[in-house]
C-alpha positions as CSV (number, residue, x, y, z in Angstrom):
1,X,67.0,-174.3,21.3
2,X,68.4,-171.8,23.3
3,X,71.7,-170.4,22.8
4,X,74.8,-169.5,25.3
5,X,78.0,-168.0,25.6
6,X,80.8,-169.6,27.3
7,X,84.0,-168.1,28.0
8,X,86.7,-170.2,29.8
9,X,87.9,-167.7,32.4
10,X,90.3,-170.5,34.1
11,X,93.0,-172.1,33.0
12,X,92.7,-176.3,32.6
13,X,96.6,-176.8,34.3
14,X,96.6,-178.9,36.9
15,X,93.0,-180.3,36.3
16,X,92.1,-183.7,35.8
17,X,92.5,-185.2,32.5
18,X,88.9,-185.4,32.1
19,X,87.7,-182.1,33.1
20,X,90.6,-180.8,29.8
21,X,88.9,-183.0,27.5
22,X,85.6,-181.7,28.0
23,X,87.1,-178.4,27.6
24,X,88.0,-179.4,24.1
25,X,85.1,-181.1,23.2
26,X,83.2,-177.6,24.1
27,X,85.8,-175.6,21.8
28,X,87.7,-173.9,24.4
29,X,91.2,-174.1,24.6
30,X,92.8,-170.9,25.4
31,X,91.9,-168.5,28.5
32,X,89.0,-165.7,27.6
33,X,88.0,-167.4,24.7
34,X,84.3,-167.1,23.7
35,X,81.8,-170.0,22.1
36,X,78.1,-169.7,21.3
37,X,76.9,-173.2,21.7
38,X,73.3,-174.6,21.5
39,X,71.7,-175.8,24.9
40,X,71.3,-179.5,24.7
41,X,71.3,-181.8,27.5
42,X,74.8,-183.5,26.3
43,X,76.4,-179.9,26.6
44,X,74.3,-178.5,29.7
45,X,76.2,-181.7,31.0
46,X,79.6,-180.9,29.9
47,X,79.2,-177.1,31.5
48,X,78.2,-179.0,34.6
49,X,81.0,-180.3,34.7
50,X,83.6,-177.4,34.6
51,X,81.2,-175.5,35.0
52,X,84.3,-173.7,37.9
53,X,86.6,-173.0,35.4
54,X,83.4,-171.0,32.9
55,X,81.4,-167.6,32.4
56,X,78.0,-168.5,30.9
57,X,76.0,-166.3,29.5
58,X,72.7,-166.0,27.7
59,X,73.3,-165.6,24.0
């Protein structure tokens, strides 16, 4: 699997409840904060989805 960075360069205030959850579940939860995550469907998903508020990158 292919790896990738995701920095959350937005904040989550204001946003629906959902969109902060998945957030979390990803391992973000402060602003310029990095994660190396593996590319699965389930998170390709979740980046989808907030995918406004990310930086991804290519690991």
């Amino acid at each position: 699997m292919a790896k990738l960075k995701i920095t959350q360069v937005k904040s989550a205030i204001d946003r629906p409840e959902r969109q902060k959850l998945t957030l979390k579940a990803l391992g973000l939860n402060k602003l310029n904060v990095t994660k190396e995550v593996e590319a699965t469907p389930q998170i390709l998903g979740m980046i989808r989805k907030v995918t406004h508020l990310l930086k991804v990158e290519e690991a």
